[in-house]
N, C-alpha and C positions, 0 to 999 in steps of 0.2 A: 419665727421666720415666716415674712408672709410674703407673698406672692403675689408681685403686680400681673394685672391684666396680663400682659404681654411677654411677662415669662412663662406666664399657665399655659398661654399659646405656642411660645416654643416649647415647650416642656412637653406639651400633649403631642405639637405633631410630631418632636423627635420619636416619641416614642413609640407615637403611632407608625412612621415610618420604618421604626428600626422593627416594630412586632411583626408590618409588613414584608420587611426585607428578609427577615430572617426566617417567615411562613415561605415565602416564595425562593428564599434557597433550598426549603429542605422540602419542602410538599412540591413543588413543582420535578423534580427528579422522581420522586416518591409515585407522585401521579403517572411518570413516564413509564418509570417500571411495571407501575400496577396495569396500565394499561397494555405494555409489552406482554406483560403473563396471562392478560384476561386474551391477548389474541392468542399464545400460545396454547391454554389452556381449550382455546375453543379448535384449534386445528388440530390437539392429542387428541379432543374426544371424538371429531370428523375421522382421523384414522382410525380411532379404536373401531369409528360404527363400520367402516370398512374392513377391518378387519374379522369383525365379527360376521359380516356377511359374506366374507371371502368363505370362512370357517363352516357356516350355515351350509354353503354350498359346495363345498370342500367332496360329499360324496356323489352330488348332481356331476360332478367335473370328471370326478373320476370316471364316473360313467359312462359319460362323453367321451374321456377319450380313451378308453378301453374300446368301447365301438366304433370310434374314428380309427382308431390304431388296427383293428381287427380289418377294417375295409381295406386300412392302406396295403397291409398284409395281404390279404384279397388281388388285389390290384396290380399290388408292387411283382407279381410274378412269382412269387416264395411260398412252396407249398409247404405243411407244418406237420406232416402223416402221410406214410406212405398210403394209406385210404384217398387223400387227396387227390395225388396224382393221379389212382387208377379213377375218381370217380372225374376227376376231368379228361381224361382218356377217354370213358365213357360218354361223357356229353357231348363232345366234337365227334365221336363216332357216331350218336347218334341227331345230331345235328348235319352230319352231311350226309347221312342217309343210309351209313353200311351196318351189315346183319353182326354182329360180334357172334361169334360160335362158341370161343373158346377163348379163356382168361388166366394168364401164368403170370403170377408174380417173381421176378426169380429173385436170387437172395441178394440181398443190397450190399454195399462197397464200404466202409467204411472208412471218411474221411477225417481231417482236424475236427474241420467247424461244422459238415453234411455228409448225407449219404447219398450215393449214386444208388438210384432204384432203377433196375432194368425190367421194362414189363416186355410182355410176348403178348401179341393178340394174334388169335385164328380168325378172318372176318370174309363174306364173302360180298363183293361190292360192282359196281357195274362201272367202266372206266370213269364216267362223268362224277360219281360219287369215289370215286378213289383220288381222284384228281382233289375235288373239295375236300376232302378228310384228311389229305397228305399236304394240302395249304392252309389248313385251319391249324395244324401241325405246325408246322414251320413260323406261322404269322403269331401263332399264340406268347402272349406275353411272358409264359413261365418258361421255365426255361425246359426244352426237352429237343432231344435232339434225335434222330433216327440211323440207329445200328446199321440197322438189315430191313431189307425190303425182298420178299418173295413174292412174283405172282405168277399163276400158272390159270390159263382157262380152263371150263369145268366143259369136262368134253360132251355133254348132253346140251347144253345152252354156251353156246358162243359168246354173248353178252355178260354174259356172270363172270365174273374171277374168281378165283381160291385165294387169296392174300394172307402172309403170315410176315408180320412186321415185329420188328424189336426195335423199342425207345428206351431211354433211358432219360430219365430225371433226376433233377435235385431236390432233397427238401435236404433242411433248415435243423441241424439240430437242436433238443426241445430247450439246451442251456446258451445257445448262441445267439447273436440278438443282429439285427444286420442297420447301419447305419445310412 
């Protein structure tokens, strides 16, 4: 069986087109996928590097925000020891200028979620400085509020007062968390 010219010619391009047609149904999908997965494949390994560097700095952060968390604390008004409240008693005491004589803790209240700390201070102050020390008092962010107020001049100097004040504070039980 021989083959004129021109059936060799049909015969090759059928065949060349059907080898065509039928590369290009299955490698053209083929090609779509494999290029789908090469993007996939390159934005799993983008997250992985992110997440490994999330993970790297995973103890930088905590750090962070243990010390951001401790400011806010700071800040926020919420003292976490009764050492707190008396050592910020102390610094508006001696920020507005009066003598502290005398320092009582008395025994705290206990609440649900805080305790009410009541302090007592002996302090002797001159009106202008009782004035500042009784609004540094009131203006301050934490919360503290004033019981009792005594004052009696010192009968050797007129200027001077004898002052015996009782505040009371909150702090923050140590398992309580405030939102």
């Amino acid at each position: 069986m021989a083959l004129n010219k021109r059936e060799l010619v049909l015969l090759t391009a059928t065949i060349t087109l059907t080898v065509l047609g039928v590369n290009y149904l299955l490698l053209m999908p083929l090609s779509r996928r494999w290029t789908l997965l090469g993007n996939q494949l390159k934005l799993k390994r983008t997250e992985l590097q992110m997440v490994e560097a999330y993970v790297r700095l995973t103890p930088q952060r905590q750090k962070d925000y243990d010390e951001l968390r401790g400011k806010e604390v700071q800040q926020s008004g919420q003292f976490r020891q009764p050492s707190d409240a008396s050592n910020k008693i102390e610094d508006l005491g001696g920020k507005a200028g009066i003598l502290i004589k005398d320092r009582r803790d008395l025994s705290p209240t206990d609440k649900v979620t805080y305790l009410e700390l009541p302090v007592q201070r002996n302090f002797d102050a001159t009106t202008e400085t009782l004035v500042k020390f009784l609004f540094a008092v009131q203006n301050n962010p934490e919360f503290m509020t004033i019981e009792e107020l005594n004052v009696t001049p010192q009968g050797d100097n007129a200027q001077l007062l004898r002052c015996v004040i009782r505040l009371r504070t909150l702090i923050s039980k140590a398992g309580s968390t405030r939102s």
